[in-house]
C-alpha positions as CSV (number, residue, x, y, z in Angstrom):
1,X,215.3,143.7,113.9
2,X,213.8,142.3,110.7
3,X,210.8,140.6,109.7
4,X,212.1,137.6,108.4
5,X,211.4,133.7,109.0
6,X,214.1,132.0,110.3
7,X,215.0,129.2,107.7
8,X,214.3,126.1,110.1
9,X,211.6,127.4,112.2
10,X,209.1,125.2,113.5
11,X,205.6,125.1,111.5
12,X,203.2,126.8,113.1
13,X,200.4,125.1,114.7
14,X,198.3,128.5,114.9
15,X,198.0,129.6,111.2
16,X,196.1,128.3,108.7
17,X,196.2,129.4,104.9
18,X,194.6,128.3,101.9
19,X,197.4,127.0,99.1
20,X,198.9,129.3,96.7
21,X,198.2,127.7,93.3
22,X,198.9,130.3,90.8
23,X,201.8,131.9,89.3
24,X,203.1,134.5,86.9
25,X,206.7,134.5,85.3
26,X,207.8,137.8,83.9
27,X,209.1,137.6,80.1
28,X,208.2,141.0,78.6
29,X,211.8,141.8,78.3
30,X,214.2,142.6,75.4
31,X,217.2,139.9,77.1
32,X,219.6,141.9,75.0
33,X,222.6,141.4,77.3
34,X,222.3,137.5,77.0
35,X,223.3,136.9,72.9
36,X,222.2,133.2,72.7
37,X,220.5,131.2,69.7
38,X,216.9,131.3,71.5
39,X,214.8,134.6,70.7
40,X,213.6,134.6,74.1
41,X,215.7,134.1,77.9
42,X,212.8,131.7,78.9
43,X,213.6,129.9,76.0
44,X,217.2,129.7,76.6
45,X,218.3,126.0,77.1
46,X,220.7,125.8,80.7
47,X,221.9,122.3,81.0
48,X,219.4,120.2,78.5
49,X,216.3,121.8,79.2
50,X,215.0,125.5,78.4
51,X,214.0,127.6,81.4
52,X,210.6,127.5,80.7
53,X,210.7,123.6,81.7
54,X,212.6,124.2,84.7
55,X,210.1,127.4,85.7
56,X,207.0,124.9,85.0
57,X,208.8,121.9,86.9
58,X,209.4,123.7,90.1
59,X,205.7,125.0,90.1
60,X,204.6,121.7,89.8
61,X,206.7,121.0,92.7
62,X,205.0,123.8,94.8
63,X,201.3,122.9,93.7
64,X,200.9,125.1,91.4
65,X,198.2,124.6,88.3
66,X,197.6,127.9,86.5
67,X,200.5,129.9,85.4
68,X,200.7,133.4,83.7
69,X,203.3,134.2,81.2
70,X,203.6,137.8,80.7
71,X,204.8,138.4,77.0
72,X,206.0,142.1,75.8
73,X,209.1,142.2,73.2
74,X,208.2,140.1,70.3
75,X,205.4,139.3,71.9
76,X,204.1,136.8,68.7
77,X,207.1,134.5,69.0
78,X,207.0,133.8,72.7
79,X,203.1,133.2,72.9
80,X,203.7,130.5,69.9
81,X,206.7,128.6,72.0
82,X,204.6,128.8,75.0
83,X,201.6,127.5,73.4
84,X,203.8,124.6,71.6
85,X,205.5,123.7,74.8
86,X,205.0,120.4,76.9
87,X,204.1,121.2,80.3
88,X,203.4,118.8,83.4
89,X,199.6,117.5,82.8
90,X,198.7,119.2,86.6
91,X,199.5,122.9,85.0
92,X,197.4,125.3,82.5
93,X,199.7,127.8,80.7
94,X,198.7,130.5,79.1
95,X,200.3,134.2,77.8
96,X,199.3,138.1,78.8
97,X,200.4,140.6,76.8
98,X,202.0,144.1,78.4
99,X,202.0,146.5,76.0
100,X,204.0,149.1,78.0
101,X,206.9,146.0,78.3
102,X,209.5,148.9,78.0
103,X,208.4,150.2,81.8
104,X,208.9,148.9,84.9
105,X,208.3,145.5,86.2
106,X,205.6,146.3,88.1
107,X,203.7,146.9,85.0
108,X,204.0,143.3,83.4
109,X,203.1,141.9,87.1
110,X,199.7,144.0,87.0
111,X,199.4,142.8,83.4
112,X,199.4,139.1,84.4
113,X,197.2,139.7,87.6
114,X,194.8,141.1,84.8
115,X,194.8,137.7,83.4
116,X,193.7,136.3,86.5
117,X,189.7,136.0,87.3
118,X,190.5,137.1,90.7
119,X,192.5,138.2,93.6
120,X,193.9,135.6,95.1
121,X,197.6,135.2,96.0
122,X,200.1,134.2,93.7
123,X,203.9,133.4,93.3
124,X,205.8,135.5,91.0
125,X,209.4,135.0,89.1
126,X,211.6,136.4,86.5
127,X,211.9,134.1,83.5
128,X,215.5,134.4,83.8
129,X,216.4,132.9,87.2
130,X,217.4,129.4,87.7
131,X,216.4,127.8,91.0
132,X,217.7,124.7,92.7
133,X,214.3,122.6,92.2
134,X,214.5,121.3,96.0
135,X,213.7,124.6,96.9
136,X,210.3,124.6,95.9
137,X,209.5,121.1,97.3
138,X,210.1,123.3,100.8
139,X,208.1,126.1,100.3
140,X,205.7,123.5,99.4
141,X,205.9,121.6,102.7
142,X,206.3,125.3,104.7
143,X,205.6,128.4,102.9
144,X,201.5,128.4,103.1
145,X,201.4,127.2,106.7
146,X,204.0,129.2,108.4
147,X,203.6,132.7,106.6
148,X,202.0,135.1,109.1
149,X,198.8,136.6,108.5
150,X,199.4,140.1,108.5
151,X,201.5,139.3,105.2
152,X,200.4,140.5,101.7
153,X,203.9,140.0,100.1
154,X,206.9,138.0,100.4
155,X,210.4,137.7,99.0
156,X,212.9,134.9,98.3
157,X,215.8,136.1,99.7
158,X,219.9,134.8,99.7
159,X,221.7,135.5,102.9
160,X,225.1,133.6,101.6
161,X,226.8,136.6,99.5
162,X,229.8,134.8,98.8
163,X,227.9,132.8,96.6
164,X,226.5,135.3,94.1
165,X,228.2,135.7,91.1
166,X,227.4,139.5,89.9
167,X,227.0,141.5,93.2
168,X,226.8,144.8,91.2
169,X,224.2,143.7,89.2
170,X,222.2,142.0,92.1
171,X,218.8,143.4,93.5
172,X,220.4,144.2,97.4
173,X,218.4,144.3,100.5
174,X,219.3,145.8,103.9
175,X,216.5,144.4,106.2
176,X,217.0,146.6,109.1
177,X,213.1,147.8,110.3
178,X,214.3,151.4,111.1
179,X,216.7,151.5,107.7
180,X,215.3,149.5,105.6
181,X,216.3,149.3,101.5
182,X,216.2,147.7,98.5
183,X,218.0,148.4,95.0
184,X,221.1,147.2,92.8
185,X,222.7,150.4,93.9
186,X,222.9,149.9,97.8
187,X,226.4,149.6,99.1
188,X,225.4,148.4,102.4
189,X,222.9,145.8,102.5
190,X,222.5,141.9,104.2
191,X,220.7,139.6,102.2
192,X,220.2,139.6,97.9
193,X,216.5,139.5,96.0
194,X,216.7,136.0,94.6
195,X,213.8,137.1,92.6
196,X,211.0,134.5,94.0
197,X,207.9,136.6,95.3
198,X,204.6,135.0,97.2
199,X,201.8,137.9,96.5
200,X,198.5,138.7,98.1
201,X,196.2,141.5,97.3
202,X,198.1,143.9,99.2
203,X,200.8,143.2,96.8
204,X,198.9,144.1,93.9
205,X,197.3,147.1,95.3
206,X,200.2,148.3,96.3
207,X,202.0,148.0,92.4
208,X,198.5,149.6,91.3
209,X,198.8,152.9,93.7
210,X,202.7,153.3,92.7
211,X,201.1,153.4,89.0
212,X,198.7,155.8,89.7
213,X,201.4,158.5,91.6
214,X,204.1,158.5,88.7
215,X,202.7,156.1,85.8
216,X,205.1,153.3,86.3
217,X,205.9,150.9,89.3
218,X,208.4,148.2,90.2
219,X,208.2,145.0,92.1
220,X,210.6,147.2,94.9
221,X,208.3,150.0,94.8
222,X,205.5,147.2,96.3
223,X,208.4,145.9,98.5
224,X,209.0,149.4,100.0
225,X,205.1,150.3,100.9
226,X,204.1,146.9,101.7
227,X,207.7,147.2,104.7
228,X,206.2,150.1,105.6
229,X,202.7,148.9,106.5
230,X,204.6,145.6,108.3
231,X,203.0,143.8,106.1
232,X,205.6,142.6,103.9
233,X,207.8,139.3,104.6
234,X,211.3,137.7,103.7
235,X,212.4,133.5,103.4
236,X,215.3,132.8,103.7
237,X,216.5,130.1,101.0
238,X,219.1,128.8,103.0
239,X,221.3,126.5,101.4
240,X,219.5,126.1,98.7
241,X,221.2,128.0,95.3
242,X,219.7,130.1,92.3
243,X,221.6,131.8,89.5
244,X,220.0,134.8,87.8
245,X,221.2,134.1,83.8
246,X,221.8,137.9,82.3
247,X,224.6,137.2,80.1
248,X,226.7,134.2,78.8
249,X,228.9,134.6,82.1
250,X,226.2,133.8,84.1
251,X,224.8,131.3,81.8
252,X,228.2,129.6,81.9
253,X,228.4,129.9,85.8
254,X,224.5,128.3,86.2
255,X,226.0,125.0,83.5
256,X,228.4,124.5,86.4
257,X,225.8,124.9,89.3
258,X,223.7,122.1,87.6
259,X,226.5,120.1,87.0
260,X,227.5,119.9,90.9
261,X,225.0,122.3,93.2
262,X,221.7,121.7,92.8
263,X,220.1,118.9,94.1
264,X,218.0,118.0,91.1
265,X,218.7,119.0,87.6
């Protein structure tokens, strides 16, 4: 059994939720294994446009109108580009520093949640996966009215592991209730982390009691006690495709999916 939505199953006419509207992208990182001309991945330019524009784009798509940039390595340059970048007119953008950038990345998530004046939910990414931009015009029309309530956290996930590029450097996920696991290192596992989160407060407090019983935390470590408590979620992307760029393979590999894959570019 798992706790998953089935891709195409019917809205519910029972559950009602208020619309997620903010986000945070991670971008604390050092991106040492991707040697490209910008300083920064979310700088990095896939196709003709940087990351950043295709991160800011899609959350436009999903209704999104504040978004969180957490900054950490060379934290000066990134806030500058940020700052200096065109965004769609709907979205605010603005940076949050996370001085302890070399931890986990649960830390940088708390560190943009800090940056928030409240606790309401929020989607979350890593500035260094591309998305097929359809995708989030579906989680627009679905995500907020089918989620169930008991939710506090949710997780993109890819069921169709022929199509990822690096298996041993993907985020695994064996979604079995009574075995469930997450981690690069699984060797049996069903669906991949595409690295798209939806997080409520349960999310966050989650990250926050992980910090406070060993001083770091990971976005997993949230994923693992929020499964426990059955309050914790997966979505299917279905046959939508994503490409996590790590290093000029992949970069090379997510040219080619915009070229003929992804239904927008």
């Amino acid at each position: 059994m798992t706790t998953s939505i089935p891709h195409r199953a019917a809205i519910s006419t029972t559950e009602c939720h208020l619309k997620t509207s903010r986000a945070i992208i991670l971008a604390a990182g050092f991106g040492s294994r991707l040697s490209v001309d910008a300083s920064h991945k979310l700088l990095t330019r896939v196709g003709k446009r940087s990351l950043l524009d295709r991160h800011l784009d899609n959350f436009s798509r999903l209704g999104i109108d504040e978004v969180i940039v957490v900054t950490g390595y060379d934290a000066e340059a990134l806030t500058r580009a940020v700052n200096d970048h065109r965004r769609p007119s709907s979205i605010s953008v603005r940076c949050a520093y996370n001085g302890d950038f070399e931890g986990q990345n649960g830390l940088s998530v708390l560190a943009g949640v800090d940056a928030f004046d409240d606790d309401q939910s929020f989607w979350l990414t890593m500035s260094d996966h591309l998305f097929d931009p359809a995708l989030f015009d579906e989680l627009n029309r679905r995500f907020d009215a089918e989620r169930p309530d008991r939710w506090q956290g949710a997780l993109v996930i890819d069921k169709k592991l022929e199509t990822i590029f690096d298996m041993p450097d993907a985020t695994k996920v064996r979604t079995d209730t009574d075995d469930f696991a997450i981690g690069k290192q699984l060797q049996r596992f069903d669906v991949v982390d595409a690295g798209l989160f939806w997080c409520g407060p349960g999310f966050v407090e989650a990250l926050r009691a992980e910090r406070r019983k060993r001083g770091d935390c990971s976005t997993s470590d949230a994923v693992r006690r929020l499964h426990r408590a059955d309050r914790f979620g997966f979505w299917d992307l279905g046959e939508f495709l994503w490409q996590d760029i790590d290093t000029p393979q992949a970069l090379a590999h997510a040219e080619k999916l915009l070229e003929s894959k992804f239904s927008a570019s």
